[in-house]
C-alpha positions in Angstrom: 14.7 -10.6 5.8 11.9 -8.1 6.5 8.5 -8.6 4.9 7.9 -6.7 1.8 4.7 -5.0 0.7 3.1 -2.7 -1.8 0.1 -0.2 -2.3 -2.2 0.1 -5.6 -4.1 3.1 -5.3 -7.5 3.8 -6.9 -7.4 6.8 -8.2 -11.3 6.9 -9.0 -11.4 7.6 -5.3 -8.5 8.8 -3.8 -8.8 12.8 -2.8 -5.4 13.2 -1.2 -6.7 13.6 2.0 -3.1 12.3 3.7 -4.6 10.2 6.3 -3.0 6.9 5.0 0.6 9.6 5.1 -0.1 10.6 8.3 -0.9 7.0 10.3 1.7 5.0 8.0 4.4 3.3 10.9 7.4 3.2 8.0 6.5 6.5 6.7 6.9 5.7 3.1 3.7 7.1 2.0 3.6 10.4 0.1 1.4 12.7 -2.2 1.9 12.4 -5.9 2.6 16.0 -6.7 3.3 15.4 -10.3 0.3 13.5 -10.9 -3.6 14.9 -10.3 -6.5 12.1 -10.4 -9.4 12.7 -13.1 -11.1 14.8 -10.0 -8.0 16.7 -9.9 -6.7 15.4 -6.6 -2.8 14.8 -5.7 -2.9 10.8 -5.1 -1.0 9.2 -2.9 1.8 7.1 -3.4 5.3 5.2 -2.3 7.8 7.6 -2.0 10.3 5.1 -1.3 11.2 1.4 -0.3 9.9 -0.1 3.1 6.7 -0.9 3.2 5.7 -3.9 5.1 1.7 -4.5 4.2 0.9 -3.8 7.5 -2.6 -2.7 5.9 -2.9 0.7 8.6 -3.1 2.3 5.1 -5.6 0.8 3.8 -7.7 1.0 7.1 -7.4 4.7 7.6 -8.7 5.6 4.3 -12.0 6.9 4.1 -12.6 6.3 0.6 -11.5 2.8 0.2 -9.3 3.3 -2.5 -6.4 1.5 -1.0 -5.4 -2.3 -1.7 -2.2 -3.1 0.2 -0.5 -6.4 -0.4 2.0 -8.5 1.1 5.0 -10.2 -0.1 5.0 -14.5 1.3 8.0 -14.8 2.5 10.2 -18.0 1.1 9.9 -20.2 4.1 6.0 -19.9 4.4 5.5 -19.9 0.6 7.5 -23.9 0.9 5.1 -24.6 3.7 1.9 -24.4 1.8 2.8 -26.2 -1.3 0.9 -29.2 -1.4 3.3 -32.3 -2.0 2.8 -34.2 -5.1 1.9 -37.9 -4.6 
């Protein structure tokens, strides 16, 4: 089962610059262009299903208004519960 991830996008400092688009491996990133930021910027956005959280996102943008997160798979998410006793 592949690893599952998502994007939140602040919007207070992302200019649309399409860095994150460009360097994304999975190439599910795109421009919101039925949506302009309060600077009147195209935002980005997932355009579809398949992220992974791989983070390049995140690390390519310039403004920092990228926060990726990562889904814990089942097995790992068993792993770290403590055990009661």
């Amino acid at each position: 089962m592949p690893v599952k991830g998502w994007i939140e996008v602040d919007e207070r400092y992302c200019k649309g610059c399409e860095l994150c688009i460009s360097e994304c491996p999975q190439n599910v990133l795109a421009l919101d262009l039925d949506h302009l930021t309060p600077k009147g910027y195209h935002p980005v956005m997932l355009k579809m299903e398949g992220c992974t959280g791989c983070g390049i996102c995140a690390i390519m943008c310039p403004e920092a208004a990228l926060t990726v997160y990562r889904e814990v798979p089942q097995k790992a998410a068993q792993a770290v519960q403590p055990s009661g006793g």
